[in-house]
Structure formats: structure tokens, C-alpha cells
C-alpha positions as CSV (number, residue, x, y, z in Angstrom):
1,X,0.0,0.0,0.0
2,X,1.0,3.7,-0.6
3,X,-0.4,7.0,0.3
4,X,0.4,10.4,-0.6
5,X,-1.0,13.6,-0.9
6,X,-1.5,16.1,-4.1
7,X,-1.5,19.4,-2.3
8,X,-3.3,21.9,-4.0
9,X,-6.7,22.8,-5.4
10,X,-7.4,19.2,-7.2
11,X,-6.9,19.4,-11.2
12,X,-9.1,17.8,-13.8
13,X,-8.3,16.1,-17.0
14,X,-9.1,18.8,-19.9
15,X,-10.2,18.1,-23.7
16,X,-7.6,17.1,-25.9
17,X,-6.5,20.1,-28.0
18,X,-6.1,19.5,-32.3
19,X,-3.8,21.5,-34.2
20,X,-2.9,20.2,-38.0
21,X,-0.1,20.5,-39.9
22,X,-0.3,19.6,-43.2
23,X,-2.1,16.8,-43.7
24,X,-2.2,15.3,-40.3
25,X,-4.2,16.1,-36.5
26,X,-2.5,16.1,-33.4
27,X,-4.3,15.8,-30.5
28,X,-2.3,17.1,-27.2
29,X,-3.5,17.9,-23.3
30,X,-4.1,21.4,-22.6
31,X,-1.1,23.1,-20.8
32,X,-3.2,23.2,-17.9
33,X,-4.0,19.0,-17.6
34,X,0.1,18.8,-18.7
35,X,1.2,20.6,-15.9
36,X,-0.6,19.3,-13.3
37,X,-0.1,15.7,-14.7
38,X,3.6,16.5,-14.4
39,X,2.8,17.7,-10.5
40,X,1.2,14.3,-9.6
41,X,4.1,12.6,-11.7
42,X,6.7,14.0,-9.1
43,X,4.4,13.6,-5.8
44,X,4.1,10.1,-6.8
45,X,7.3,9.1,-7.7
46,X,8.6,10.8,-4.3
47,X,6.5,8.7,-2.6
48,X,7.8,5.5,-4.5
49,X,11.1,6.5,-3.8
50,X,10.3,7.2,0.1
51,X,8.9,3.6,0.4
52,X,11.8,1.9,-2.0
53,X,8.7,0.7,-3.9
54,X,8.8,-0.5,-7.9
55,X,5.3,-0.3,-10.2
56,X,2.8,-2.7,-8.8
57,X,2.2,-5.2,-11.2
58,X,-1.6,-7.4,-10.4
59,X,-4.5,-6.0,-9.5
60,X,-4.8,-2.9,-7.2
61,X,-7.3,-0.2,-6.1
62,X,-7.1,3.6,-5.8
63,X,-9.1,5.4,-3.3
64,X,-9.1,9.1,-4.3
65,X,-10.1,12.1,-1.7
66,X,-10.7,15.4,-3.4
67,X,-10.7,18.3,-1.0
68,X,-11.5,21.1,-2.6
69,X,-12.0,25.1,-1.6
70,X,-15.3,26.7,-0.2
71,X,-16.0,29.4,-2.4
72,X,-15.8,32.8,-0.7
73,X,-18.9,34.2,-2.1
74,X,-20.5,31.6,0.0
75,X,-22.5,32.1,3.7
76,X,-20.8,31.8,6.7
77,X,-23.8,29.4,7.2
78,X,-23.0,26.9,4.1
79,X,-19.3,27.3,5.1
80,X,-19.8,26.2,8.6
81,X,-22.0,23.1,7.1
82,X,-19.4,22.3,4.3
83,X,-16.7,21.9,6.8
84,X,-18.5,19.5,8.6
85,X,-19.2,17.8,5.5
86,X,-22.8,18.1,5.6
87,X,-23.1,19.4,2.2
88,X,-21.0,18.3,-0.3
89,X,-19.3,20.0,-3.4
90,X,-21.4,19.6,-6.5
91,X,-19.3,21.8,-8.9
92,X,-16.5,21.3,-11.0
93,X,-14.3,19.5,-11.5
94,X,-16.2,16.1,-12.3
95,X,-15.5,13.0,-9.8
96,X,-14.9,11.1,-13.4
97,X,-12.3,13.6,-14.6
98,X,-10.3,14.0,-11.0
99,X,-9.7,10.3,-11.4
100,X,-8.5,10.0,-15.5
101,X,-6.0,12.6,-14.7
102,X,-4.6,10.8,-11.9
103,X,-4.8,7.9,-12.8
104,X,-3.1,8.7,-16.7
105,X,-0.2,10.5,-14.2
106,X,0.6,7.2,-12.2
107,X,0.6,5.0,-14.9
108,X,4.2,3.4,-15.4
109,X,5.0,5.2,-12.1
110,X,3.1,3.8,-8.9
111,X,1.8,0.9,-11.2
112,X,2.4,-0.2,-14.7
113,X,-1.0,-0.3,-16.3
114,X,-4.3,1.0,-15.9
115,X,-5.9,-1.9,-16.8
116,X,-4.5,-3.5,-13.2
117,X,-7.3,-1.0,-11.4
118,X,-10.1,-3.3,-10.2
119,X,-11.4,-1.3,-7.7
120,X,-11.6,2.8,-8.0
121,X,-13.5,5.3,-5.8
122,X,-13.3,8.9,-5.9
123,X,-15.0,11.5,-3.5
124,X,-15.3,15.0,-3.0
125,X,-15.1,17.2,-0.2
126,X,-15.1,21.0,1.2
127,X,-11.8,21.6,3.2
128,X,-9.7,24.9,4.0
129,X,-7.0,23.3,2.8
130,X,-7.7,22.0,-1.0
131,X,-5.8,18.6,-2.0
132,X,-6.2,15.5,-3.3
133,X,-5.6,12.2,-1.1
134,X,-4.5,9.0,-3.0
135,X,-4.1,5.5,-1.8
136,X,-3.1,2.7,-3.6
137,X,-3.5,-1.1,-2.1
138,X,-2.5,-4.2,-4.3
């Protein structure tokens, strides 16, 4: 098993980008999804290196914690409430789209494949301190 932490408001995997040249598409990650792919990239790997730990190879899970910001133009009310975890952040970015860009960033890293992901669950949350949680058991 292996935990770390993605500190940080939690990232989401953008729409490919096309640009042509000639006769042929490329499609590319946004500069946005790159960077913070590159972030979770070196968070992970630290922790790999921390636990003298190679890709997992077999089947694994990834339990996925998104803490994300209250917004300020919010009442001190749904603040309070949101802390607690009573309500629950409903906005952007998508549960679905927290996980692919995680999940795309530890591949060949923390484990070699995607496909070895048998298990996957990914929830939001309000915090004060946005980050994302990550914890992989084979």
C-alpha cells in the first residue's frame, strides 16, 4: 500500500486540443492538464522513492479524496456546514475527470497499467486546505 497527498486545489483532465499540420491532426492535453499531470508525476514518484517501492504489477485499487475550496462568495452558514461535511461540493471538476488525470499521471510510475485497477473510488469534499488524497493497495 501507498499514500500520498497532491496538495493543492485538485486538477481535472481537460479536452484534448487538435492543431494540424499539413495533412495530419495532433491531438495534445491542454497546458493546464500537462502541468498538473507533471505535478502528480513528481508527488508520486517521491513517494515511491520514500517507500523503496517499484510499479505494482496485479491488480490494485485507488481510493481518491478530493478536497476542494469553499468558495468565498459563499455564507458563513453553508461554510460552517461544508466543513462538517454536511453538504457536499457539487461543482466542477467532475468526480470522473479527477480520477482520469490521476490515474493517466501514475501509470508506469506507482503501477504499470491502468488496466491492473479493479477497484476505483473517488470522493469529494469541502476543506480549508484543498488537496487531493491518493491511496493505492495491491
Amino acid at each position: 500500500m501507498i499514500e500520498f497527498t497532491v496538495v493543492g486545489e485538485p486538477g481535472a483532465q481537460g479536452r484534448p486540443c487538435f492543431s494540424t499540420r499539413g495533412s495530419f491532426v495532433k491531438a495534445y492535453d491542454p497546458a493546464k492538464s500537462k502541468d498538473y499531470k507533471a505535478y502528480v508525476k513528481l508527488v508520486a514518484a517521491a513517494a515511491m522513492n520514500e517507500y523503496s517501492l517499484k510499479p505494482f504489477d496485479g491488480a490494485i485499487s485507488v481510493d481518491i479524496k478530493a478536497f476542494v475550496s469553499v468558495p468565498k462568495s459563499k455564507s458563513k452558514k453553508f461554510r460552517e456546514a461544508a466543513l462538517i461535511w454536511e453538504i457536499r461540493p457539487t461543482k466542477k471538476p467532475d468526480c470522473d475527470n479527477i480520477a482520469k488525470i490521476l490515474l493517466d499521471a501514475m501509470t508506469r510510475i506507482v503501477y504499470e497499467d491502468d488496466k491492473q485497477i479493479v477497484k476505483l473510488s473517488v470522493e469529494k469534499y469541502y476543506d480549508e486546505v484543498p488537496r487531493v488524497e491518493v491511496a493505492i493497495i495491491n
